[in-house]
C-alpha positions in Angstrom: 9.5 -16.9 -8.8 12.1 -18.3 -11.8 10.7 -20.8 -13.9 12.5 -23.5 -15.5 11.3 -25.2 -18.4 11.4 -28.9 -18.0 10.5 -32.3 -19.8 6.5 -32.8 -20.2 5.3 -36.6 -19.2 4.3 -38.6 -22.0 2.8 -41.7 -20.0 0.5 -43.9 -22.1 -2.0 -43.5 -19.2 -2.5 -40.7 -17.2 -4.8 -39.2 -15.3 -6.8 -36.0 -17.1 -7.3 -34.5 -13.3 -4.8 -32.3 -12.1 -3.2 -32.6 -9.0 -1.5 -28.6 -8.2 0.1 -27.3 -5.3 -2.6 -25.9 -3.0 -4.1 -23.1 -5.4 -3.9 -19.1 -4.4 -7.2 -17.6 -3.8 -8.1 -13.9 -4.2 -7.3 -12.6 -0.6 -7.8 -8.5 -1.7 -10.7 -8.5 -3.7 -12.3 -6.0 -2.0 -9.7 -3.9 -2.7 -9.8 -4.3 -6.4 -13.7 -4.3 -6.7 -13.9 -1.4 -4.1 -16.1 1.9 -5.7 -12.7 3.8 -6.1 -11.4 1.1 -8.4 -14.2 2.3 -10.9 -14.0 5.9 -10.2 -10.8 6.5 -10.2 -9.9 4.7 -13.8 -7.7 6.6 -16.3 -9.8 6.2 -19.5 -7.7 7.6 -22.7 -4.3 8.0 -20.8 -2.4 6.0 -18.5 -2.9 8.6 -15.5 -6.1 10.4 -13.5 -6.2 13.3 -11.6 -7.9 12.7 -8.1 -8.9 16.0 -6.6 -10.0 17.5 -3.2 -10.8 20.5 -1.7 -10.4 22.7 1.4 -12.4 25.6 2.9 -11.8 28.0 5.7 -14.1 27.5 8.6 -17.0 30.0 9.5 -17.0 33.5 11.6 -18.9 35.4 13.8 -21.8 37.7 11.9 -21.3 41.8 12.0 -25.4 42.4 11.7 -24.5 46.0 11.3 -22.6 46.5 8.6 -20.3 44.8 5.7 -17.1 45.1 4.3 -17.9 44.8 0.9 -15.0 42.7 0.0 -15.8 38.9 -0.4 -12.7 36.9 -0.9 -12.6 32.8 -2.0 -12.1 30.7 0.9 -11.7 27.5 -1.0 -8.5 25.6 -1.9 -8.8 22.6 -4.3 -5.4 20.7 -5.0 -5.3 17.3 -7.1 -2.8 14.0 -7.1 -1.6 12.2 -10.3 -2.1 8.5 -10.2 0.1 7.3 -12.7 -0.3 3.5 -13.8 2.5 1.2 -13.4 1.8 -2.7 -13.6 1.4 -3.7 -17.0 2.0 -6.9 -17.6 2.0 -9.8 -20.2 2.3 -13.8 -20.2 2.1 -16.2 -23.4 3.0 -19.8 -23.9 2.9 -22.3 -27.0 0.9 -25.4 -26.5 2.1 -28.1 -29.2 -0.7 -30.2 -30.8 1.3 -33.5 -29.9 1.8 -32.4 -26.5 -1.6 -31.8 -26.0 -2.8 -35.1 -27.2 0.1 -37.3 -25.5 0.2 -35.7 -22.1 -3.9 -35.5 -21.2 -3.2 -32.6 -18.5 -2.1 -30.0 -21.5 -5.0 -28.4 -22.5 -5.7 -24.6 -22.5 -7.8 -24.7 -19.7 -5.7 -26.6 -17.5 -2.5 -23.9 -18.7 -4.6 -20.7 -17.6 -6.0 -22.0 -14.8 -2.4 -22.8 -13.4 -1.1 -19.4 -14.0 -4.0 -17.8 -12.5 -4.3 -19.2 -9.2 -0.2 -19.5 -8.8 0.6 -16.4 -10.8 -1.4 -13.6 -11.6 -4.1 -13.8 -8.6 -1.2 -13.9 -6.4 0.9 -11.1 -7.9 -2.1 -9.0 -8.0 -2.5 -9.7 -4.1 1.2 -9.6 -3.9 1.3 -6.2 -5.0 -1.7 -5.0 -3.3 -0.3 -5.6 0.3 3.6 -4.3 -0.3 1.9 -1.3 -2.2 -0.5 -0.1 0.9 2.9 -0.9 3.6 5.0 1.2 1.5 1.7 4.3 1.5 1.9 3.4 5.3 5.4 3.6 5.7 5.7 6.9 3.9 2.8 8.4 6.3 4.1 7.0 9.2 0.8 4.7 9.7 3.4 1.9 10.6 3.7 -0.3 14.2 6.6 -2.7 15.1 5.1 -3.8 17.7 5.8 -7.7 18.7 2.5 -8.8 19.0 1.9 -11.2 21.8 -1.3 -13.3 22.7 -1.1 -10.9 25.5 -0.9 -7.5 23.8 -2.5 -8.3 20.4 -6.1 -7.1 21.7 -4.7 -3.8 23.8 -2.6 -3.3 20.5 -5.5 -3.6 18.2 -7.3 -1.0 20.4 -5.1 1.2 19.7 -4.8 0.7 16.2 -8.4 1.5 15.7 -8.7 3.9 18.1 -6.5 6.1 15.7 -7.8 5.3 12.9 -11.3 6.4 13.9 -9.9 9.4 16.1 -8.8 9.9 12.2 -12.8 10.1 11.2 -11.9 6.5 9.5 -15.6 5.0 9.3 -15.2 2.0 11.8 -17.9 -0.3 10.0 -15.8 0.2 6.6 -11.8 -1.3 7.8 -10.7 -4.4 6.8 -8.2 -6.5 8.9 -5.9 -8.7 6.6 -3.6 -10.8 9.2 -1.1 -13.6 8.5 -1.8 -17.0 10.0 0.5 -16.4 13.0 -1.2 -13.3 13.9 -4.2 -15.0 13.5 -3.5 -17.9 16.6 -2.3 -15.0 18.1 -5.7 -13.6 18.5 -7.4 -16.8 18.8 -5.5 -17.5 22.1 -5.7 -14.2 23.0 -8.1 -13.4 26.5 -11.3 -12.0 26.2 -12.2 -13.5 22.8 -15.8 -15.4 23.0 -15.9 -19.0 22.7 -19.1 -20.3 20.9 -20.2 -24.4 22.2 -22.9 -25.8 19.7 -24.7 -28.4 22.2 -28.1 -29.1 20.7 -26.8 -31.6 18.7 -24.9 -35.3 19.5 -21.9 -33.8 18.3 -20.3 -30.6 20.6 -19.4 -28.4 17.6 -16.5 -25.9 19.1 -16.0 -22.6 16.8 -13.1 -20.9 17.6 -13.3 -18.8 14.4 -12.5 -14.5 14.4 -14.5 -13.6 11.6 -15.1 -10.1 13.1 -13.8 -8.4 15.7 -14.9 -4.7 17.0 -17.0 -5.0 13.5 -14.3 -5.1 11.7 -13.9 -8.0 8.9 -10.7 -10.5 9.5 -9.1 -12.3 6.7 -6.4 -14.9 6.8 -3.4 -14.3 3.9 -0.8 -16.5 4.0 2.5 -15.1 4.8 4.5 -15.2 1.9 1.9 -13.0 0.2 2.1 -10.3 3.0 6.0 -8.7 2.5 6.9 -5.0 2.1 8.6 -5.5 -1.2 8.6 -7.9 -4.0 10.6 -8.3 -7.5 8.4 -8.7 -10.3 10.8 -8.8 -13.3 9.5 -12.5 -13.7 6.5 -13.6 -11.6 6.7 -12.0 -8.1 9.3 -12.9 -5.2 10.0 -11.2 -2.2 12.8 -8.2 -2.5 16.4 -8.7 -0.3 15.4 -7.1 3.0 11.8 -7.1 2.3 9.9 -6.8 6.0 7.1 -9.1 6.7 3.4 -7.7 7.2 1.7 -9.4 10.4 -1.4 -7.0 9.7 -2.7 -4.9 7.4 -5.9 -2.9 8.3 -7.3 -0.6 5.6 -10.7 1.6 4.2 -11.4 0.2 0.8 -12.3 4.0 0.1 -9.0 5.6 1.0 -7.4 3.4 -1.8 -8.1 3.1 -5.2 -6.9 -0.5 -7.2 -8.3 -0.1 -10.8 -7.8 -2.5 -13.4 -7.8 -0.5 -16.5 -7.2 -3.3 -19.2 -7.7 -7.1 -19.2 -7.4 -9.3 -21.9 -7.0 -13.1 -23.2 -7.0 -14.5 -26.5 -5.5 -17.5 -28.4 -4.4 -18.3 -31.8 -5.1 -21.4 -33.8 -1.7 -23.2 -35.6 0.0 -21.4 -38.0 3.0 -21.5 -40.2 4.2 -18.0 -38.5 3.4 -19.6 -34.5 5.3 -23.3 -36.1 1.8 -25.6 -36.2 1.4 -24.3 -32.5 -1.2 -22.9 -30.6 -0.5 -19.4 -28.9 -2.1 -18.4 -25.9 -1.4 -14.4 -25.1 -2.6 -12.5 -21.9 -2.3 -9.0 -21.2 -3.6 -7.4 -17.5 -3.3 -3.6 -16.7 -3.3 -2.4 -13.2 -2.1 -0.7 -10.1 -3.1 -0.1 -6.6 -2.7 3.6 -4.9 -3.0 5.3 -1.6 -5.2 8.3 -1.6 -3.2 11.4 -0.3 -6.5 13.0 1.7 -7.2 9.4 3.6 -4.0 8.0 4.0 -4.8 7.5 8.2 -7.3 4.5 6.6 -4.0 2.4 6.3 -2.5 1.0 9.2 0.6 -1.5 9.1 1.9 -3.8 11.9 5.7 -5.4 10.2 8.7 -7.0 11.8 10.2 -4.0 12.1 10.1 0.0 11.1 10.8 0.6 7.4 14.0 2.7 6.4 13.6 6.2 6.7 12.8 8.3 3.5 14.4 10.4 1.7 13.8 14.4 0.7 15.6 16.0 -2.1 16.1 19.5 -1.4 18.3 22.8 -2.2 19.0 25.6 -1.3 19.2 29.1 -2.1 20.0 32.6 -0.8 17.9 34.5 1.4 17.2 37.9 1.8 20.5 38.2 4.0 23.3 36.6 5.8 20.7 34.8 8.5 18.1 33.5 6.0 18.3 30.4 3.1 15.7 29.3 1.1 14.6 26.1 1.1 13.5 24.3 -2.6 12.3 21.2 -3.4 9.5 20.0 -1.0 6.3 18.8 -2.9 3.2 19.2 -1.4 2.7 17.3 1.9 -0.3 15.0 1.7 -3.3 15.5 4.7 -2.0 15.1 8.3 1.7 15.7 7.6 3.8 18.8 7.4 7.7 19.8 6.6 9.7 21.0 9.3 13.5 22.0 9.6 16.4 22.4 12.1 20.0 24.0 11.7 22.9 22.2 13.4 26.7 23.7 12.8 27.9 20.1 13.0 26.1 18.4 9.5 22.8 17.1 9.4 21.1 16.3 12.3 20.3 12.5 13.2 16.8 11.2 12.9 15.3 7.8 12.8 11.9 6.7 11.3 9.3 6.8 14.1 11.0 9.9 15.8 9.3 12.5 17.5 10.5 16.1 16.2 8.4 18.7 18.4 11.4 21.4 18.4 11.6 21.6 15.0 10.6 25.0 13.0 7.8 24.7 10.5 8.6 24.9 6.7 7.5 25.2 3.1 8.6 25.1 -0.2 10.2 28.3 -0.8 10.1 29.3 2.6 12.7 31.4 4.5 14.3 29.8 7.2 16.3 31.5 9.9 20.3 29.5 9.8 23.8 30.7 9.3 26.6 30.0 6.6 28.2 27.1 6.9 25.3 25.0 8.7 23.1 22.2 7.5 20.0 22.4 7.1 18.1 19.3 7.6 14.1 18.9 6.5 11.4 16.4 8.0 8.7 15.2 6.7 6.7 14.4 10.0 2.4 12.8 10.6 1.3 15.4 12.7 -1.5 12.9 13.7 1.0 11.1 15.3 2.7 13.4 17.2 5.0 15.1 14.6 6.8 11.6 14.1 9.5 11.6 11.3 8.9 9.4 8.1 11.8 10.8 6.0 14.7 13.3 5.8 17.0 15.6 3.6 19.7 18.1 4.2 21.6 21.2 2.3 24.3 23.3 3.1 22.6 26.5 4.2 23.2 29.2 1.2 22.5 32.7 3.0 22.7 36.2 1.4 24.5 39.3 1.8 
């Protein structure tokens, strides 16, 4: 949002109450005050390592003999969370504007840019960051939602994510205010009638539904993208978010540094006072629980994109393919050769004849195809999140 600096009011009397815009209120603060936001914190750098593990599963017992050879049947692999957001704000307050115009104060001049800036920046960031970590899994709906359809939708939205082991008690709903008349009209949603009083008292409130905690954010807050080179805005082309349901645990929103001060007059600030505030923080999407973020937008995102090479196989029918970093849980890379350039996907697409692949894999093609890799959620039916293509480069 540009700002504009303009003429203060110097009235002889005015009121010393402030009269704002309807403020912002913290709409994800269960996000940033979740137990991950604590846990995972980078302490002397500006990145942490979050790790996990793997094991194979069990066998059948030989109870008359043993191999003798014992072999580790654990993986561990980690993710680097590097912080981004670091951000500043400072203004002057002069001494004669303070006393002429009774609103300028300190107090009044943080509590502005808290509640129409920073809070909702913060939030801002929080719901574009978890729709692009839903996007890239392929945890994303386009559904139009209906009064009709919104509960048979939601079914199915929670239906995978607890199918996905996704604790049902733990998911948070955060809906725009059309979504939210959407489910308050919608059929089969119980009416409560307070009669014991003179007054009929009619609560058509959905604090919960399913057990699962619903939260009103206005609209302008809940967008895929946002520019914040000055404030925040919503990015060119940026998607809106009708709901966002999430597991505090599968994200983690620390807040690594935080802090206010302010200076007294000096000759070096002009015989003005300087008020200087500094907030460090990001919100990321936990590779190993990325099915506890589900998205409902306007439409599908933009399909990704994969960087990859090639290089020559062992012969004239195999390439190799480079490039592909590890794929996070519940997805997988998988590869098709076409003669005719890269073959078409779109975002959403189902690819179940497609060859599985990994970095530095072999892969059976020809000179002079293309060989195009998909990233794909197998959760969700092997459907295609992003792409990338090489010329096949086979040996001799």
């Amino acid at each position: 949002m540009a700002f504009t600096q303009l003429e203060l009011n110097y009235a002889t009397e005015y009121s010393k109450a402030m009269a704002n815009m309807y403020p912002y209120w913290s709409y994800f603060s269960d996000l940033y005050g979740s137990p991950n936001s604590a846990t995972y914190k980078p302490i002397s750098g500006k990145a942490v390592a979050v790790q996990s593990m793997t094991t194979s599963g069990a066998r059948a017992v030989n109870r008359d003999q043993i191999t003798g050879t014992f072999n580790r049947n654990f993986n561990t692999s980690e993710q680097i969370l590097t912080m981004r957001m670091d951000r500043e704000w400072d203004t002057l307050a002069d001494p004669m504007d303070i006393q002429e115009d009774p609103i300028v104060n300190i107090a009044n001049i943080t509590k502005t840019f808290n509640e129409f800036q920073k809070v909702p920046e913060m939030d801002a960031y929080a719901a574009s960051a978890l729709a692009q970590a839903a996007s890239g899994f392929g945890g994303v709906d386009a559904t139009a939602l209906t009064a009709d359809n919104i509960l048979e939708t939601w079914d199915t939205y929670l239906a995978y994510m607890v199918n996905q082991r996704v604790p049902r008690d733990r998911i948070r709903a955060k809906m725009t205010p059309d979504t939210y008349k959407l489910l308050k009209e919608a059929a089969g949603i119980t009416r409560f009638v307070e009669a014991d009083t003179g007054i009929r008292n009619i609560d058509r409130n959905v604090g919960k539904l399913d057990g699962v905690v619903i939260m009103e954010v206005p609209k302008d807050i809940m967008m895929s993208a946002y520019d914040f080179t000055e404030g925040w805005a919503s990015s060119t082309g940026a998607k809106q978010i009708n709901l966002l349901m999430f597991d505090p645990i599968a994200i983690a929103a620390p807040v690594v540094y935080e802090t206010s001060m302010m200076s007294a007059p000096t000759a070096q600030s002009k015989g003005k006072w300087l008020y200087y505030e500094r907030y460090y923080y990001d919100v990321f999407a936990l590779n190993q629980r990325l099915p506890g973020i589900f998205v409902n937008m306007a439409s599908n995102p933009a399909l990704g994109t994969l960087n990859i090479t090639t290089s020559a196989g062992a012969d004239s029918t195999h390439t190799v393919i480079n490039g592909l970093a590890p794929a996070p849980y519940g997805m997988k890379y998988v590869a098709k050769t076409n003669t005719d350039g890269a073959v078409s996907v779109t975002y959403g697409q189902a690819l179940t004849d497609w060859t599985d692949v990994t970095n530095g894999a072999s892969f059976t093609t020809k000179s002079g195809d293309t060989v195009t890799v998909a990233l794909v959620n197998t959760t969700k039916g092997n459907i295609a999140t992003a792409t990338g293509s090489a010329l096949a480069v086979v040996g001799s």
